[in-house]
N, C-alpha and C positions, 0 to 999 in steps of 0.2 A: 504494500500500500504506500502511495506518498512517490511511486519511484518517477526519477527525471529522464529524458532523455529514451524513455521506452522506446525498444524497437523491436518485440519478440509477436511472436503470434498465436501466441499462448498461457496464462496464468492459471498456477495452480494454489488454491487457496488453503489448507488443512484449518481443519475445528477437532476440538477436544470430544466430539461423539459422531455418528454416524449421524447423516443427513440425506431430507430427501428434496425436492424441487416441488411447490405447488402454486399452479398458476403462474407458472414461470412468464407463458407468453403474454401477458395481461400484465404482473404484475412489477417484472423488471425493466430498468429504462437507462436509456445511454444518454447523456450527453455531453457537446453535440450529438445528435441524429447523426446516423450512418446509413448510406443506401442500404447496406445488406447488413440485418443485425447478426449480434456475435453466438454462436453456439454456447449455450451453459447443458451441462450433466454433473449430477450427485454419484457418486462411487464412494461406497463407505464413508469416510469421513473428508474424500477430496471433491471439489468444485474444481470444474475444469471449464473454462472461458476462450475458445476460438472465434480468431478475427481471421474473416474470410477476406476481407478487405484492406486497405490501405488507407491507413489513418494521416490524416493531417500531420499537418508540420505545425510545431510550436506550438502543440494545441494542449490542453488541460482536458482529461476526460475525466468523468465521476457518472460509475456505474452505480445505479440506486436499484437494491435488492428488491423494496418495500419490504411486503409480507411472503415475499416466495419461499423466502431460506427456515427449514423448522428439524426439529430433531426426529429422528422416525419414532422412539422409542413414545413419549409422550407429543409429541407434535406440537413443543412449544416453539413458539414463533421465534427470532430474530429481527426483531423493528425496525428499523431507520438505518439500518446499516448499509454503509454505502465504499465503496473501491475505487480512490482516484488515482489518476499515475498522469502525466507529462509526455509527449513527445517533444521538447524543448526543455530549456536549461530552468525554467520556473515553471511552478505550479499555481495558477490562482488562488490567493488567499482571501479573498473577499467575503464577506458572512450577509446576511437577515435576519435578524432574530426579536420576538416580540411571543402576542399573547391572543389566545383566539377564545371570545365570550360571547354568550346569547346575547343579542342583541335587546331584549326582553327584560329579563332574567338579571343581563348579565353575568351569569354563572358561568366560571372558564370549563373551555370544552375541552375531553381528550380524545383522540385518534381520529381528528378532523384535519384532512389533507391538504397542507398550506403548497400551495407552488407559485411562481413566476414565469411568466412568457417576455423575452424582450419586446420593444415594441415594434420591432420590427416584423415580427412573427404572431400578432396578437390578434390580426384576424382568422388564426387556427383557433382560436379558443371556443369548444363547445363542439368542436370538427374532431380533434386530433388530441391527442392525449397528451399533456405534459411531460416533459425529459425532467426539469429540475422541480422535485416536489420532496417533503417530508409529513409527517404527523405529527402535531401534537401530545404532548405525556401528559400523563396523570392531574398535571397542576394548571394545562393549558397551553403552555409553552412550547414554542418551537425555532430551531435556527435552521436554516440553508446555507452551506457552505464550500466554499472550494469556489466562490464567484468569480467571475471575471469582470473589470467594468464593463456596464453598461448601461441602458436604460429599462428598465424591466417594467413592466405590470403586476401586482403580485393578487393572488386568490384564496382564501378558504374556501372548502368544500367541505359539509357535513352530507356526505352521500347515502345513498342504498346498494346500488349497484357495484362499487368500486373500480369503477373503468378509468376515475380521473378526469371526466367527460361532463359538466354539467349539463342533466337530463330536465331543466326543470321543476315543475308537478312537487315532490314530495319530499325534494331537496333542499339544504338550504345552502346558501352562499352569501360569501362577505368578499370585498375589494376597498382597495383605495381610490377614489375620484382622482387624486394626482399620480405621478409617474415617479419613480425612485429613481434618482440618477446615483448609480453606485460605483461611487470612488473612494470610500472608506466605508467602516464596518458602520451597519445600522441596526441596535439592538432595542428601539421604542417604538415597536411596530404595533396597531393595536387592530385587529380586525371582529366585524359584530356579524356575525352571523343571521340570517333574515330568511323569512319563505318567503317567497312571492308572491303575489295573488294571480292565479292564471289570464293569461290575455284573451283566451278564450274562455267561453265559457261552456260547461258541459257535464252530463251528468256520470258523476264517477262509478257508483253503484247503483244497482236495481234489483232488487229482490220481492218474492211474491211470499211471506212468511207462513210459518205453519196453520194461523189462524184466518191467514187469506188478507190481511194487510196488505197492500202495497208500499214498500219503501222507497224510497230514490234520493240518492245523496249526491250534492252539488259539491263541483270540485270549488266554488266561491257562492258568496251568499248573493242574494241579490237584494235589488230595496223596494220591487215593487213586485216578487213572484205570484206568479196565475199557474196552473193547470187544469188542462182539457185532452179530452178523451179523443183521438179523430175516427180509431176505429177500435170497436161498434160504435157509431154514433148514438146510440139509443143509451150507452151507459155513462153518456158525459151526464146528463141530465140527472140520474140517480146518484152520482157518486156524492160522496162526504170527504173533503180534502181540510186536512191540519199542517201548517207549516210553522217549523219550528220557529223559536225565539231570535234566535241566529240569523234565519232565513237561509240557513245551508239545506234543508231538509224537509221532504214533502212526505207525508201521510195519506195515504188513497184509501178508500173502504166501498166498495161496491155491493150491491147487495145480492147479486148472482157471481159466479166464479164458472161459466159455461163456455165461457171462450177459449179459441186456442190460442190466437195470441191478440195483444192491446197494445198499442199505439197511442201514447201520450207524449204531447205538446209541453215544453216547458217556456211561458213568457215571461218580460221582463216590460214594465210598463204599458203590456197589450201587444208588445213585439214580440212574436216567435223566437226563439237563443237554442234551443236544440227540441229534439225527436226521439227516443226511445221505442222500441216495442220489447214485449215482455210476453214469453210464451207459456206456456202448461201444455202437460201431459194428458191428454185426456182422464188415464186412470189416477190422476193427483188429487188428494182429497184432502180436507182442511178442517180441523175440529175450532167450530166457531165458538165462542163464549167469550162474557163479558167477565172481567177482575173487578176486583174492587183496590184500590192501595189506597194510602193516607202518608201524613207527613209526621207521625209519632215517629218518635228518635228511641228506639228501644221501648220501655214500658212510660216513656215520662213526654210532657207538653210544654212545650217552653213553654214562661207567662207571656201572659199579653197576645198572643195565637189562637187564633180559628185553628179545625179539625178541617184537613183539606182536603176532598174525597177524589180519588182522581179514577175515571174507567181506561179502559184499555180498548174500548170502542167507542163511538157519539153515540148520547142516550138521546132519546127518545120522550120517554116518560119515568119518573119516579115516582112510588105511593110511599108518602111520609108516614103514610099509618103503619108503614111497615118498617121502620125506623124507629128506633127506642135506645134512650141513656137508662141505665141503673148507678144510683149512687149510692153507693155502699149496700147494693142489692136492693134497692128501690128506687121502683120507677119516676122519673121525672118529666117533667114539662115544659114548654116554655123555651124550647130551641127554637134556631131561624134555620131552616138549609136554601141558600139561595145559588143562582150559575152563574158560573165564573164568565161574564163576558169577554172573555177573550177568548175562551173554549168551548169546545163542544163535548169533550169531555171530563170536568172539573163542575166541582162542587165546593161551597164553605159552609160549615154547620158551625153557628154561634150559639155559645151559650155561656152562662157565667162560671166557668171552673171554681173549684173554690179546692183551697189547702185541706192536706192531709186527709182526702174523701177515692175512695177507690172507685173509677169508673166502668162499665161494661156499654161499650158503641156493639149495638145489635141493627143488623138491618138482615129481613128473613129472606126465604125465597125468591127471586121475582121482584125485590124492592127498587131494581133500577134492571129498565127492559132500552134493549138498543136498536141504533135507526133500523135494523134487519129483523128483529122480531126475537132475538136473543134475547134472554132471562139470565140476572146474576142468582149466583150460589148465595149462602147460608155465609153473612162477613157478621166477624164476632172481632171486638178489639179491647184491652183492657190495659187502660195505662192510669196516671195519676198527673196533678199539676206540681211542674218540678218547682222548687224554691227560689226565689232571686237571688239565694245565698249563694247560688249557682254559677253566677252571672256578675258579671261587671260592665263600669262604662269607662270611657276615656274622651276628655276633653283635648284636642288638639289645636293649638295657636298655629295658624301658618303665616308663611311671613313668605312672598314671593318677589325676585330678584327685577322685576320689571313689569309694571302694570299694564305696560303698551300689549303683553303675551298672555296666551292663554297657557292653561295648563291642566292636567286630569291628575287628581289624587285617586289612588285606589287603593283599599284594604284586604290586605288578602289573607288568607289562614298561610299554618306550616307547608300546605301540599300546594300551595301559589293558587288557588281559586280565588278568583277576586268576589270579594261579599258584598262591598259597597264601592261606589266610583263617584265622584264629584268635580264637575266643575269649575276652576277657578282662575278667576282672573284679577283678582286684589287682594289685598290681608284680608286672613277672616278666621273664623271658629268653625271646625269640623265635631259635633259628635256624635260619638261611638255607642250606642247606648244597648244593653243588655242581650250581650254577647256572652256563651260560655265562655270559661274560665280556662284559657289556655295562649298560646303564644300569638303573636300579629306582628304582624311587616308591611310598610307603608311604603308604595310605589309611586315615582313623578314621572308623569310624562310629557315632555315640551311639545305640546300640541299645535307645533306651525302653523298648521293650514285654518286650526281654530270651529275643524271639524265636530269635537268632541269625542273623538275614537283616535287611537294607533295607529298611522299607516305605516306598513310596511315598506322596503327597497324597490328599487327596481335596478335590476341590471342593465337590459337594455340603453334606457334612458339616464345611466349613472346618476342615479338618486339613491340616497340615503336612507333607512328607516328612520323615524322621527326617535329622537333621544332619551332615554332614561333616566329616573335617577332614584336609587331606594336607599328611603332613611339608613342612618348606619345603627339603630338602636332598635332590637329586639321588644316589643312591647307585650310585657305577661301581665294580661288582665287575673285581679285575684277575687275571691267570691266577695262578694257583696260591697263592692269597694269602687270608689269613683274616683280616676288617676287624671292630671294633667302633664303635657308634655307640648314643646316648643321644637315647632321643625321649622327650619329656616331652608329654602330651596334655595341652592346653590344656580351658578350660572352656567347653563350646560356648557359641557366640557368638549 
């Protein structure tokens, strides 16, 4: 490794165990490119490297293994390892080194494939696979080395595939909008990683599920989705359509499942955006029935909460008579169950909980019939109203770095699910009010465009995702207990 003035047509490498080659032709890479790449074979513990060809003069090569080289015995990998040598009196010393994080999140990423294209060569990118690339370790970090000057473009790639190729779709990638001109080492490289939102748009999934639902999931959300039936045309008029919160995702409910295959329209303001059909087997059969769920959290109801009934198909009719509380094994009175306008199938049953009284939610046979003629089962529920000692609140002073900008504070649990989201565009009081009793993390986002949401990168058009920034203080709400705290939003960085 390291040798100058190479002239041979052949290296033999030795490792302390026996090894084998996987994905060799995918996964190792020369550079420079050579018309005819070089033969590699594993023999016991030797790697043996033939060049078919005639290598440059004065040239700096660095063969990058990736993930090809692994032990046979356990097939542990060999990461980043890479074999340079010289046909000339120097070797390029040059480096890149820096740190690759969700763009999000911020959370540094490991085994996210950073490389460079000069920019000479930089309308290959997305065509032709990268020569100079490394991964990421454990803490994020990563260096490119054995550089030559030049001007590079540099990439993250958090992939599926591992081609080195961005595909896209499911991928994410990060870039710098400037050019590296590299005539000394540069080690404060900082790349954010981002999904895209597709420029097309289209429906990713479609499935007919057991109980004859129809599914279809959008590869992006849209802000004004329709769905319509074109064939049978006779079952546009009966269907029952729910689209998700998101707007990534449609719900279909037909009240026949007779056809062999359906033809559904997906619009977006009354425009056409894509076409689906969706077939069946003749002998496919579907056990219809309605559920019933709620939003008790194990046996307990948070305070201050309605009982949220939720079906698993649009009802139709409910008989209240057939709905009954027991407190403490007697009957009571005096609830409201009203629907959820926004659904077709949601319910709220109000009534005054009261401490330390054990409940029974009884609804019998048949107490909620759906748009198809379906009867729920026998729903029985027994929880109690939890304590406020439970729960805490927090008062938050914000204090924001420039009134002219807007900004979205979000609250999010330990698993990053954002609970609350707020708008802000002056100093002000956010609170927090009775929340279990557990950890929270405060998210900023510099919301540019003044949207009210995240936008994402775009590669194409070298744009950015909009900027981050999360509180540095871990917030544990404690039972029964109201905390204040002072965040100051810094000036995105």
């Amino acid at each position: 490794n390291l040798t100058r003035n190479f002239a041979a047509k052949e290296i033999q490498i030795e490792f302390d165990e026996f090894i084998k080659l996987v994905n060799e032709y995918t996964e190792i890479s020369i550079s420079p490119a050579i018309d005819i790449p070089p033969v590699y074979k594993a023999r016991k513990q030797i790697l043996e490297i033939k060049f078919d060809q005639k290598l440059e003069e004065k040239t700096t090569y660095t063969i990058n293994f990736g993930k090809a080289i692994t032990d046979v015995n356990e097939s542990n990998v060999l990461k980043n390892y890479t074999y340079v040598f010289s046909t000339g009196n120097e070797i390029d010393s040059l480096s890149i080194g820096g740190n690759v994080i969700n763009s999000i999140t911020r959370e540094k990423l490991k085994d996210v494939t950073v490389f460079i294209l000069p920019v000479r060569q930089d309308s290959l990118f997305g065509k032709k696979k990268a020569s100079i690339f490394t991964t990421t370790d454990s803490a994020g970090n990563f260096k490119l080395q054995n550089l030559r000057e030049d001007t590079y473009r540099i990439y993250a790639l958090q992939e599926q595939g591992g081609d080195r190729i961005y595909n896209g779709q499911n991928e994410q990638i990060a870039f710098l909008n400037d050019t590296l001109v590299l005539k000394k080492n540069i080690d404060t490289i900082q790349l954010q990683v981002f999904k895209e939102v597709p420029a097309v748009f289209s429906v990713q999934d479609r499935k007919i599920e057991p109980d004859g639902r129809i599914a279809l999931a959008f590869n992006k959300p849209l802000l004004k989705p329709s769905v319509q039936i074109l064939e049978p045309k006779e079952l546009d008029l009966t269907k029952s359509v729910e689209i998700s919160s998101k707007q990534d995702t449609a719900l279909i409910w037909l009240p026949e499942l007779t056809f062999d295959s359906l033809q559904v329209a997906i619009s977006e303001g009354g425009k056409s955006v894509d076409t689906v059909v969706l077939r069946r087997n003749k002998r496919d059969t579907y056990t219809r029935t309605i559920q019933i769920n709620d939003n008790v959290m194990g046996t307990k109801l948070k305070p201050g909460t309605d009982i949220l009934l939720q079906t698993s198909s649009p009802v139709s009719k409910v008989q209240e008579t057939q709905i009954t509380i027991l407190e403490d094994s007697v009957q009571v009175s005096g609830f409201r169950l009203t629907k959820d306008t926004t659904s077709l199938r949601r319910y709220h049953l109000k009534f005054p909980w009261k401490l330390n009284k054990e409940y029974i939610l009884k609804a019998t046979d048949g107490a909620f019939t759906d748009a198809f003629g379906n009867k729920s089962k026998a729903y029985v529920r027994k929880f109690s109203l939890d304590t406020d000692e439970n729960y805490g609140s927090i008062t938050i002073k914000v204090t924001v770095p420039d009134t002219s900008r807007a900004y979205i504070v979000q609250w999010l649990n330990e698993k990053d699910e954002i609970l609350k989201q707020d708008k802000v565009i002056k100093n002000t009081v956010l609170n927090y009010t009775n929340y279990p009793t557990a950890k929270y993390y405060l998210r900023v986002i510099y919301d540019e465009n003044k949207n009210g949401q995240w936008d994402t990168g775009n590669l194409r058009a070298k744009k950015q995702p909009e900027k981050t920034w999360t509180f540095d203080k871990i917030i544990s709400l404690r039972p029964n207990w109201d905390l204040e705290e002072n965040m100051v939003i810094p000036k995105p960085q």
